[in-house]
N, C-alpha and C positions, 0 to 999 in steps of 0.2 A: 743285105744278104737274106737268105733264105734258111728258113730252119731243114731238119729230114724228116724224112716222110716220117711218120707214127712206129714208133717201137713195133717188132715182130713183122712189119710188112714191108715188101721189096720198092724202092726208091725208083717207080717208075711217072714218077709223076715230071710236068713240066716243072720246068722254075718260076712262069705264073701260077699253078699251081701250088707251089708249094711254102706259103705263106703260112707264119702263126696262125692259128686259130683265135682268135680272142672270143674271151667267154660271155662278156658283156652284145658284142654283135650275134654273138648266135641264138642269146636269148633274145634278142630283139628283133632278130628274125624270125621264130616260132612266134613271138608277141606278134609281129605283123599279121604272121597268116590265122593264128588263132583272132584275134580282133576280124580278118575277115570274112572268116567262119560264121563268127558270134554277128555278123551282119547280119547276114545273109539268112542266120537260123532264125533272128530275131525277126525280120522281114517278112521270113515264111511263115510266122507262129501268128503273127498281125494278119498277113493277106488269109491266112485260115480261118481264122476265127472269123474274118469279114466277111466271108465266102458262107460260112455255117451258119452267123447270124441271116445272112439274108436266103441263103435257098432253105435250111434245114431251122426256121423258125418255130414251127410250132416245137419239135423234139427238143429246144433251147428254152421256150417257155416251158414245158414239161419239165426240165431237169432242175431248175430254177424251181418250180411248185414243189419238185419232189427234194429240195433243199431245207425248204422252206419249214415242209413237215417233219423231215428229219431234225430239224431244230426243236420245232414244238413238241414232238414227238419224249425229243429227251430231255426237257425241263419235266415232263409230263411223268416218267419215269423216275427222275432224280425226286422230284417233290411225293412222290408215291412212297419212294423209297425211305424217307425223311418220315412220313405219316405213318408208316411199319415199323422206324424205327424206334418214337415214339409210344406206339403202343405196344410195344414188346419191355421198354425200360420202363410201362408205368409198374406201381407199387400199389395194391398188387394187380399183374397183368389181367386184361380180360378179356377170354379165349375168343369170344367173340370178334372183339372189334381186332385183336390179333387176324382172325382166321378172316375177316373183310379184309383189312390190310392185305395181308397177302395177296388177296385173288383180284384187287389193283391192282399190287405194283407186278406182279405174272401178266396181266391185263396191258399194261402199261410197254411191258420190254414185247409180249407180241405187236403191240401199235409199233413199236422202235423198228425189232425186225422188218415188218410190210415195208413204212416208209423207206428204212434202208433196199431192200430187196430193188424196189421202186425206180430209186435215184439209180442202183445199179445197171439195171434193167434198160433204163433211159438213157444213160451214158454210153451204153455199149453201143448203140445204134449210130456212136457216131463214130467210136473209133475206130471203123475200117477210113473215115477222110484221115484222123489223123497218125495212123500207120502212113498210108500211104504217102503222105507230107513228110512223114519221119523218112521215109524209105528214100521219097526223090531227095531232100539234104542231103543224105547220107553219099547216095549215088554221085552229087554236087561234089561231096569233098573231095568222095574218091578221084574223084575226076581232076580238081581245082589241085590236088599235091598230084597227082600221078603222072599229067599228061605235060607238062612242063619239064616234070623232072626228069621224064624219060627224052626228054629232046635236047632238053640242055642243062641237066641236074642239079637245074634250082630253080625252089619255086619263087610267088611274088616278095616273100620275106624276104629269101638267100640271096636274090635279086639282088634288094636295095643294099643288103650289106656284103655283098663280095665274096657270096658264098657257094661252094657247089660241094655235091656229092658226087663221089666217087666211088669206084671198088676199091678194094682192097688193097690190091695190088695196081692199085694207081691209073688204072684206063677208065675210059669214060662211062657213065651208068646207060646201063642197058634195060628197055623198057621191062626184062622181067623182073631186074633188081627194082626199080622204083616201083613196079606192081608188089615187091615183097617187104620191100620196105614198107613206104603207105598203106599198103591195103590191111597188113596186122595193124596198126593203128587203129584205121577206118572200121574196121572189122568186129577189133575187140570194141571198141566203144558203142558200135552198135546194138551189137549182142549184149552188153550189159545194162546199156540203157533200158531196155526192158525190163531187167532184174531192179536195179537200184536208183534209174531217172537221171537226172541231172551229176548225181553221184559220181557215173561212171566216165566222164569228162576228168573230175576228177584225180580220178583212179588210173588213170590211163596216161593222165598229165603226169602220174610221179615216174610212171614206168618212161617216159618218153624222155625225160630231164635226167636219167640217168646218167648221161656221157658226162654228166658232172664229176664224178665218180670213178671215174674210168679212166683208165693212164694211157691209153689211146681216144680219148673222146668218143666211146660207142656208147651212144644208147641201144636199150635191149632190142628195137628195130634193124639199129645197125649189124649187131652181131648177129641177129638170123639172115638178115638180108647181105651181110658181109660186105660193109660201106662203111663207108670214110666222109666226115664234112673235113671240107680244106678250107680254106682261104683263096683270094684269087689277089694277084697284084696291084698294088696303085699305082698309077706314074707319079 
């Protein structure tokens, strides 16, 4: 038998259609397509860097040198710091080698600032490549959940386990719903990843898992986008 469509929404769905949802397939269908996501990011993060070490060498050895000094830099400081601290707690202090002290270890954090400045200055120059590798992924996923789902509302995860989305009201997803669904996703996690990194994968993951929570199974995509994941039938 077949369970009913989802509390609060009208029973237009087939009877292949309208299948339990089980909670274990659906995360294993998000685990699908994030695994090949994280392929694909991982893939592009290797072909980048392979592409930078060999055209943009020298600005890689610069960043590298200006690492390097930034390390020195701040032993250079901390042991300055250490030789002030010293001559401020000797008994009794001597203004002198205090007022030396000092104007190394000032001496010391302007060395720190340059090389940081430096290392800065040197990394920027590369990351318009890796914006723009951030940007093509991005553009990948949107595409890799959107353009599947709006043809036959599911992507390669929903796929393997029997799963599709729909509206609300039970008819088949229409390419602006999978553009609304997906693309808050795609979107928010873009735009955070520049704030927080790797973070906002994260962050984005709690918001997407919420249909766990929910007495219709919507995550917070679903309910802007007004979509339903169903089940599809076995024989």
């Amino acid at each position: 038998c077949y369970v009913q469509a989802p509390r609060g929404f009208p029973d237009r769905t087939s009877p292949a259609d309208r299948v339990e949802v089980n909670d274990h397939r659906r995360m294993k269908a998000m685990g699908i397509d994030i695994l090949v996501l994280f392929l694909v990011f991982a893939g592009s993060q290797f072909a980048t860097q392979a592409y930078v070490n060999s055209s943009r060498a020298a600005t890689v050895d610069a960043i590298e040198a200006d690492r390097k000094a930034v390390d020195v830099a701040e032993e250079n400081r901390d042991d300055a710091k250490k030789a002030l601290d010293r001559a401020e707690d000797a008994d009794p202090p001597d203004a002198a080698k205090v007022k030396d002290a000092e104007a190394e270890y000032e001496d010391a954090k302007r060395e720190l600032k340059a090389a940081e400045d430096a290392l800065e200055r040197d990394s920027r120059k590369l990351q318009p490549v890796y914006n723009t590798v951030s940007t093509i992924f991005f553009l990948f996923g949107f595409l890799y959940l959107v353009v599947p789902s709006a043809l036959t509302g599911r992507t390669l995860g929903k796929r393997t386990q029997r799963l599709r989305v729909l509206r609300e009201d039970g008819s088949p997803l229409r390419p602006v719903d999978a553009v609304k669904r997906y693309g808050l996703i795609v979107v928010a996690t873009y735009a955070l990843s520049f704030v927080l990194g790797p973070l906002a994968a994260v962050i984005v993951l709690v918001g997407v898992t919420t249909w766990t929570r929910n007495p219709n199974m919507q995550a917070l995509q679903d309910r802007i986008a007004h979509t339903i994941v169903v089940s599809e039938a076995t024989e």
